[in-house]
N, C-alpha and C positions, 0 to 999 in steps of 0.2 A: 452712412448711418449704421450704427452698431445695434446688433441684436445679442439676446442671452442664449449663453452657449450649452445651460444646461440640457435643451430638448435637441442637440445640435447633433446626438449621434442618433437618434429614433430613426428606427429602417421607414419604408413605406409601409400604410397600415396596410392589412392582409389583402385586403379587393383590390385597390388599386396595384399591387404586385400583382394579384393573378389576372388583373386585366393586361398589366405587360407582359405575362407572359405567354397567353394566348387568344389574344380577343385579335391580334394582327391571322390570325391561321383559321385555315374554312375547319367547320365541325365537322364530323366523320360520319353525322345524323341525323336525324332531329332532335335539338340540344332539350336533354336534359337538364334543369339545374337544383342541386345540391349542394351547395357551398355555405349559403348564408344562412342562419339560425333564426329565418321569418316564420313566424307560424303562418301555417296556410288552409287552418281548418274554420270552420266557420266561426264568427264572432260572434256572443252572443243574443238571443232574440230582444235583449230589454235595449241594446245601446240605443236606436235610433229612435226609440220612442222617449226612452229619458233625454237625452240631448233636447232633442224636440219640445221637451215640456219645459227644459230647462233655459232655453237663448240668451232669455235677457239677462241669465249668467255673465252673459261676455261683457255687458255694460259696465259691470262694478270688480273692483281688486278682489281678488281672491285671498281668503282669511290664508297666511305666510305657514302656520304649521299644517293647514289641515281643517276642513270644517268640523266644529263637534260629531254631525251624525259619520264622516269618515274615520275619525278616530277612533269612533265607537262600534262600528262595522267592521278593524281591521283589530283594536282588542276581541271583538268577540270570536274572528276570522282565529287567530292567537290562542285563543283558551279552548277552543273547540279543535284545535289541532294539534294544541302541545300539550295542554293541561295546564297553561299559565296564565294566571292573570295579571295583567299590565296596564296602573294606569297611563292614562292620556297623555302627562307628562315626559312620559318615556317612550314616546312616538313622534314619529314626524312624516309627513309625506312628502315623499319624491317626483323630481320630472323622472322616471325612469331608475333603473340602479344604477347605472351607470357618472350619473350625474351625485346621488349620495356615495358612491366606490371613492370619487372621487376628490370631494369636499369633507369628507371625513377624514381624511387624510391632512389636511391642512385646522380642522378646526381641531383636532386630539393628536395628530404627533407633533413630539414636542421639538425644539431647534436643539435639543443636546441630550446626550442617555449619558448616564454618569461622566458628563463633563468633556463626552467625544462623542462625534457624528451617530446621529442614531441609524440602525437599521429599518428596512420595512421587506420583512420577509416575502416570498409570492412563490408558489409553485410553478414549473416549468413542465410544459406549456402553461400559460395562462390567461387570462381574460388584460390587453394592454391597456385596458385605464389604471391598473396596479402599480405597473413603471412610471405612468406618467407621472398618477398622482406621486409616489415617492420619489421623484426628480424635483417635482413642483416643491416640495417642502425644506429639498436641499438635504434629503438622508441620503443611506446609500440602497439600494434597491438589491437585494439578493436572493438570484434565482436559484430558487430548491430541486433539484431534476422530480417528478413525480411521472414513474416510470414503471413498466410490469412489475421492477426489480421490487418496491418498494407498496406497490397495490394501484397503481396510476393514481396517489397522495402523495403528500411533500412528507419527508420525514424529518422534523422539525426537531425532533429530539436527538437526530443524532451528528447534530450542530456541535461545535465547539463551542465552551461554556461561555470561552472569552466574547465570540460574535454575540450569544444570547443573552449575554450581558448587558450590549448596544441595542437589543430590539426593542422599537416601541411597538410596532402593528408589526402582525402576520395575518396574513390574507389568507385563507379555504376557502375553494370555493366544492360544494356538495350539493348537489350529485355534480362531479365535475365537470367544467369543459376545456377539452375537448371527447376525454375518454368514457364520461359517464360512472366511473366511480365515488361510493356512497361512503362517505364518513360513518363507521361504526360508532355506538356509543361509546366502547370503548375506546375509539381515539379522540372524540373531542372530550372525554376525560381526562385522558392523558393530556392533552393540548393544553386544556383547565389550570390543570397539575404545574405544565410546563410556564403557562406564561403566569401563574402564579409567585413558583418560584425565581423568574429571572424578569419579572415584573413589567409584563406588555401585555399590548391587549388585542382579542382576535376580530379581526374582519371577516364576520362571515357570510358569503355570498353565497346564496340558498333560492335563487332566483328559479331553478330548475325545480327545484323542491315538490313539485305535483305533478311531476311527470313523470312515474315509477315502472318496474316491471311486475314486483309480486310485493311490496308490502313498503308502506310513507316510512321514508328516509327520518331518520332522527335528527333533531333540529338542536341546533346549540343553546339556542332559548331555552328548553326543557331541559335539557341535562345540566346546564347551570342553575335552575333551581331545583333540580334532584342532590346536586353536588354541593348545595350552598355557596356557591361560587360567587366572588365578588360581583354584583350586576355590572362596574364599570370595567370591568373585562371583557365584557362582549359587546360587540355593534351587530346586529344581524340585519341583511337586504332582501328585501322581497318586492319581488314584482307581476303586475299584470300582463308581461307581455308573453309569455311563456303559459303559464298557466290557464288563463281564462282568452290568450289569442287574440289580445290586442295591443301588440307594439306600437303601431301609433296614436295608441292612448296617451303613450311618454307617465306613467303612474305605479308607482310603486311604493313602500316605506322603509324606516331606519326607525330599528328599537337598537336602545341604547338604554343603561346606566341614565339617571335620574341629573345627574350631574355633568356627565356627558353628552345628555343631551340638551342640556342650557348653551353650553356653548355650538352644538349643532345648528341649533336655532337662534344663537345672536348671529353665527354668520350668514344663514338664510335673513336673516332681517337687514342685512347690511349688503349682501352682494347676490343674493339669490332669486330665482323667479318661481313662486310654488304655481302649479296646474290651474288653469279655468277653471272657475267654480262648476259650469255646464261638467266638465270632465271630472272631475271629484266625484259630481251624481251620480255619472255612471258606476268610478268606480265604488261608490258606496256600494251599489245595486251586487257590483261584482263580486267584494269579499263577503256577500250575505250569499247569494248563491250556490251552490255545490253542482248541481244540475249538470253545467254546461262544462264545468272541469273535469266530473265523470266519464261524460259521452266524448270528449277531447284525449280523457289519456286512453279509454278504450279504443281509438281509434290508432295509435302510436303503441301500443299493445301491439294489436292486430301487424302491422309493420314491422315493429320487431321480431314477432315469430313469423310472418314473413323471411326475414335478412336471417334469421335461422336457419330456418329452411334451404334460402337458396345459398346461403354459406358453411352448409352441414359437412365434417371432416373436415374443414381450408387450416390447414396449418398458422397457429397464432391468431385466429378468430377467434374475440372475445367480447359473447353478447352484454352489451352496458346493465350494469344494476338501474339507472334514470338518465333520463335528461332524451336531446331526442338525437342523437350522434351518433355514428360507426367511427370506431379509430381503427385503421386498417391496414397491418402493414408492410411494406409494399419497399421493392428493394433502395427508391428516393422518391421521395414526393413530389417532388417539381417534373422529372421524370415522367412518372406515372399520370399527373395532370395533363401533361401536354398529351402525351398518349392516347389517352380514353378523351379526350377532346377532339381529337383529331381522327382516332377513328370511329370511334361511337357518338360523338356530338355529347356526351355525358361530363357533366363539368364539377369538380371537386378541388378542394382546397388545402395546396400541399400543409404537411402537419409544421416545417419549420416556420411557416410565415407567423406561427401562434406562440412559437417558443425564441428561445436565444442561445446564443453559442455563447457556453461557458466552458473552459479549459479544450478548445478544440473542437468540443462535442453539444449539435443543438439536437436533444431529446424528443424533438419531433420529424427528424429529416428524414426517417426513414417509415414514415405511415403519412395515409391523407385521413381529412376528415369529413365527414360524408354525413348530410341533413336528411332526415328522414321527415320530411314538414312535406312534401306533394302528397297526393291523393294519394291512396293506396294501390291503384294500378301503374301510376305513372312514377309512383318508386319502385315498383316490383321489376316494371322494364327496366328503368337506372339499374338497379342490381345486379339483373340477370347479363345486362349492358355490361357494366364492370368487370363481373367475377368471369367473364368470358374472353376478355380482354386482356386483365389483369394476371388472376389466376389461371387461365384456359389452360 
């Protein structure tokens, strides 16, 4: 039986490598773990009472974009954070961003960019539903290094004209992951500028987006209607799993272009499954709240001047503008995992499993990447664990 070859070279996804490469070996302590990007702060006080009120949700199909008061809770969520207002039409709700990263890709790029394979740009490292989705559509997927050299962002303009020619979608994602680097207004201007003139349009994953150090990351939403900028240039994702702490929500959105997103939503009508109605309530409840988003980044605050602290002079320590990660770097990463597993029981995730080897060289092989989501004591030990190990 024959299968397609296009997902045929995908390495293993990142956990499953770092379980082969140390979950066979005793820890070195009482295991730490830091790898995976779960929030682990508390979820907030309404979910279990809304669920609760809501059950017999589960009984009936959940309305496929989104129910009116969700719509209306993530525009207003939208205007009070960007200064935009969006209607309802140009939203949609998601199982997650992961699941829009990825179906957007196929409902807006197209099968040909002037009459030859189209591109789907992605920074390297980056979040791998980017490659998949652009294998799925049959582009060609091309990894941008975003690296110190460049601000740990893709530098997309300084592409040859002929590649940017081919681009339908390039993908940002701000605050980034894995480094935590924040797209200045200045660059998603510039981006603006760029897929203006060579005519594509930007995926932008902004999922981190309320997890800051000292002031809210600027959104692409907002600086396209500061810039008057096409609306169908932009997809923007956002999600509750990061922000308000509840990944197994699976709930997030996609604003899009008005036109862009017609066909977002005939493919959700045709192959898609939108969230339990019970779970929309919550997240209704969610993007009206601020409360519990507050008291969540001040805690990851608190952490990062932590990792400050116990990283203070480490050569090439560079604390993140958002999101909740340490990029760390460390002479290999697979290396230094096994290491600090084995003798400190402290478990992290080499930085190449998140990038790719392009001309020889994979832009994360020489750093890990490090979750700052446990309690604040019980990251302060990982840390002090690490930098003892590591840097000692």
């Amino acid at each position: 039986m024959a299968f397609p070859e296009r997902f045929s070279n995908l390495p293993d996804y990142a956990f499953p490598r770092l379980r082969k490469l140390i979950d066979h070996l005793e820890p070195g302590g009482e295991p730490v773990a830091m790898t995976i990007g779960e929030p682990r702060h508390a979820m907030p006080d309404f979910v279990g009472p809304m669920l609760a009120a809501n059950l017999d949700g589960f009984g009936v199909y959940p309305p496929n974009d989104g129910t009116p008061e969700l719509l209306a809770a993530i525009s207003g969520w939208i205007r009070r954070r960007y200064g935009v207002s969006l209607s309802e039409n140009r939203l949609m709700v998601l199982n997650g961003t992961r699941e829009g990263l990825f179906n957007a890709c196929i409902a807006l790029c197209p099968e040909t960019k002037r009459g030859r394979q189209p591109v789907v740009l992605m920074p390297n490292p980056f979040y791998q539903v980017y490659a998949v989705a652009a294998l799925a559509v049959g582009a060609e997927p091309v990894y941008v290094p975003a690296t110190a050299a460049t601000g740990f962002l893709p530098d997309y303009a300084g592409l040859a004209p002929d590649l940017l020619d081919r681009v339908a979608v390039a993908y940002v994602c701000s605050p980034a992951n894995p480094q935590g680097a924040v797209a200045s207004r200045a660059y998603w201007r510039d981006l603006l500028t760029l897929a203006e003139k060579h005519d594509f349009r930007i995926f932008a994953d902004e999922c981190y987006s309320e997890i800051w150090r000292s002031a809210p990351p600027p959104g692409i939403l907002e600086i396209a209607a500061e810039t008057g900028a096409d609306p169908e240039r932009v997809v923007a994702f956002h999600s509750l799993s990061k922000r308000s702490n509840l990944p197994g929500l699976r709930s997030g959105f996609v604003a899009a272009g008005a036109e862009s997103m017609a066909r977002l939503r005939k493919l959700r009508a045709f192959a898609g499954a939108p969230p339990p109605l019970p779970l929309q309530r919550v997240a209704e409840m969610a993007w009206g709240d601020e409360a519990h988003v507050a008291a969540s980044r001040a805690l990851y605050q608190a952490k990062f001047l932590a990792a400050d602290r116990i990283f203070s002079g480490m050569q090439g320590y560079e604390s993140p503008e958002g999101g909740f990660f340490l990029w760390l770097p460390v002479e290999d990463g697979e290396a230094a995992a096994v290491k600090l597993w084995t003798r400190t029981g402290v478990r992290v995730l080499p930085g190449a499993y998140l990038a790719r080897e392009v001309a020889g060289q994979n832009p994360g092989k020489s750093y890990i990447r490090v979750a700052l989501v446990a309690p604040q004591e019980e990251t302060e030990r990982g840390l002090i664990r690490l930098r003892d190990c590591i840097y000692g």
